[in-house]
C-alpha positions in Angstrom: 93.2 138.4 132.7 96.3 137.9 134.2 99.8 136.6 132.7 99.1 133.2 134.6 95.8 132.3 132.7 95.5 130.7 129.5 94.6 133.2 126.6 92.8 131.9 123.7 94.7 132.2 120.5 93.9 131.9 116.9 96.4 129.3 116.4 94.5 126.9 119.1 95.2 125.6 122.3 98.9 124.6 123.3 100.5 122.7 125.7 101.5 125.5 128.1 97.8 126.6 127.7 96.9 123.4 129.4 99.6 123.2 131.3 98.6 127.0 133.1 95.1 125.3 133.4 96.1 122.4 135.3 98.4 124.5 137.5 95.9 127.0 138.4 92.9 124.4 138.9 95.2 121.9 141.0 97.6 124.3 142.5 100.8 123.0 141.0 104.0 124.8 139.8 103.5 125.4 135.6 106.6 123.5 135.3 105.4 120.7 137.5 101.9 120.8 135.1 104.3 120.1 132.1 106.0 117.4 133.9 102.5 115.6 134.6 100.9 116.3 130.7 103.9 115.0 129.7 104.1 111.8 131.6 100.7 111.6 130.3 101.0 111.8 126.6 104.7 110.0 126.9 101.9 107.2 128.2 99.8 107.6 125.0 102.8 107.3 122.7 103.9 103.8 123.9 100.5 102.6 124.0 99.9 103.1 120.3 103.7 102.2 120.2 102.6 98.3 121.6 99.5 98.6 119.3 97.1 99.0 121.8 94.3 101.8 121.4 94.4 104.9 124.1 90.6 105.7 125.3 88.7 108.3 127.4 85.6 107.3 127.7 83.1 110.1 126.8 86.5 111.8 125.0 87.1 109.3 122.3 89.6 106.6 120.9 93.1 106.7 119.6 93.8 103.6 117.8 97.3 102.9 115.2 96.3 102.4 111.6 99.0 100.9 109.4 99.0 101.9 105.7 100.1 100.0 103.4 102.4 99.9 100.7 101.3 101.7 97.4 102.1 102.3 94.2 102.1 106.1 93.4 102.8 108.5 90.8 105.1 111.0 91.1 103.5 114.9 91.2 106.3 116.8 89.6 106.7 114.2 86.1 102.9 112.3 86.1 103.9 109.6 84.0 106.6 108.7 86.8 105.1 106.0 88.9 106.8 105.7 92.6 106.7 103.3 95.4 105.0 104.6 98.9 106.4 103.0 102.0 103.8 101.6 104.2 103.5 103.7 107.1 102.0 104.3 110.4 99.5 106.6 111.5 97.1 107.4 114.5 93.1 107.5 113.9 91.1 109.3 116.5 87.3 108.6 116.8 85.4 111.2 118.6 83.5 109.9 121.7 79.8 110.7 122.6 80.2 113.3 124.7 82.7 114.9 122.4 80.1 114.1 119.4 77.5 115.9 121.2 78.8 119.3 122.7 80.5 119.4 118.8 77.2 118.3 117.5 75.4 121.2 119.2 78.0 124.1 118.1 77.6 123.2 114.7 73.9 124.0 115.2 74.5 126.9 117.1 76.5 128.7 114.0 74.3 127.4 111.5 
């Protein structure tokens, strides 16, 4: 395998992993493969930014969840109680296609 190719790591897959994938497969510089994944997900960000869910059919669906403010207790002293700021996070939801190929490797190692 050459320098060029993506190796798989323990760590998991990386950006310049896909981004020697998408150069290779489309002919493209590496650097111009990081410019277009990064247009891309740059895209995703202000999507769930506007509150509007990001999906790839088959894939699946990135959608903003908003948490909401909480009363907590603080770990370090237990009797300490602490207010938790709402916050925003992103929920994926696999899609079929994902569901399935995942589905089957589950039964594969089993």
């Amino acid at each position: 395998m050459d320098e060029k190719q993506a190796k798989p790591k323990k760590n998991g897959l990386t950006k310049r992993d896909l981004s020697l994938v998408l150069a290779n497969k489309h002919g493209l510089t590496q650097e111009k493969a990081i410019e277009v994944m990064q247009t891309v997900l740059n895209e995703i960000i202000a999507a769930l930014k506007r509150g509007e869910n990001v999906e790839f059919r088959e894939f699946g669906v990135f959608s903003l969840v908003v948490r909401k403010a909480r009363i907590g207790r603080n770990p370090r002293k237990p009797s300490e109680t602490i207010m938790v700021p709402e916050r925003h996070d992103v929920k994926f939801k696999p899609g079929r296609m994902m569901k399935l190929v995942l589905g089957k490797m589950g039964q594969q190692q089993k």
